[in-house]
N, C-alpha and C positions, 0 to 999 in steps of 0.2 A: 504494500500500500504506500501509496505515497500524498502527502498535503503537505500544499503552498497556497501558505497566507497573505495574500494581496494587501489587508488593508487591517489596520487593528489600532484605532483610536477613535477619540472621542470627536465626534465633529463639533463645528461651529452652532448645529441645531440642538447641541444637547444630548445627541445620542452616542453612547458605545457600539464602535461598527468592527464586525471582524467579518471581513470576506476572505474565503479560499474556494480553490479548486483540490478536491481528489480523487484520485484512482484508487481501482483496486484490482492486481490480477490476479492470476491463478497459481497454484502453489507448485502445480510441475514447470514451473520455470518455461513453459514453452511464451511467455507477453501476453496470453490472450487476455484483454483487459475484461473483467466481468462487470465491473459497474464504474461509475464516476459522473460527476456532480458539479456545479457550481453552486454556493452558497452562501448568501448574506444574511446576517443576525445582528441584529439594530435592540438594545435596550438602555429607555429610559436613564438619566444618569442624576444623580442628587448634586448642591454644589459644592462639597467635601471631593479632594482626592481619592479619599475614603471609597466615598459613593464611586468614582468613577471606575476604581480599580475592583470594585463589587461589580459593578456594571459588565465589565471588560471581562470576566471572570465568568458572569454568566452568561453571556454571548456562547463565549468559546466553550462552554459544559455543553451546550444548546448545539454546536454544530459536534461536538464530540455524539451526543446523544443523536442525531440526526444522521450519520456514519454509521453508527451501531445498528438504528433501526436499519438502513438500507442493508449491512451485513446479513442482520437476519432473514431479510427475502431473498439471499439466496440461493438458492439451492444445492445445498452438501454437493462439492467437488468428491469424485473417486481417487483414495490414495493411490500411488505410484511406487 
């Protein structure tokens, strides 16, 4: 699997933004990519640093979570 994080900070409107891209291939090493995604996660931010790196934090749990779920749909590879 591989993620690259485009973008991970707070914008000017206030929100915590984490955008990436990722893959995911297949474990016999042959590249066949089985799933992959672009993905942006925007949350509210308070005016504390505090708040922003809470913000920043849940974002990126949010697209960990969202990775996960897509792993699960897919269908058991056969060992090699």
């Amino acid at each position: 699997m591989a993620v690259q994080i485009s973008r991970f900070d707070v914008s000017t409107a206030g929100e915590a933004v984490v955008a990436a891209t990722w893959r995911v291939w297949d474990r016999a090493g042959t590249k066949t990519r089985l799933t992959a995604s672009t993905t942006t996660r925007a949350e509210s931010v308070g005016a504390t640093y505090q708040d922003r790196v809470a913000a920043l934090s849940q974002a990126l749990a949010d697209l960990g979570t969202e990775i996960a779920r897509s792993l699960q749909r897919l269908e058991p590879q056969p060992r090699r």
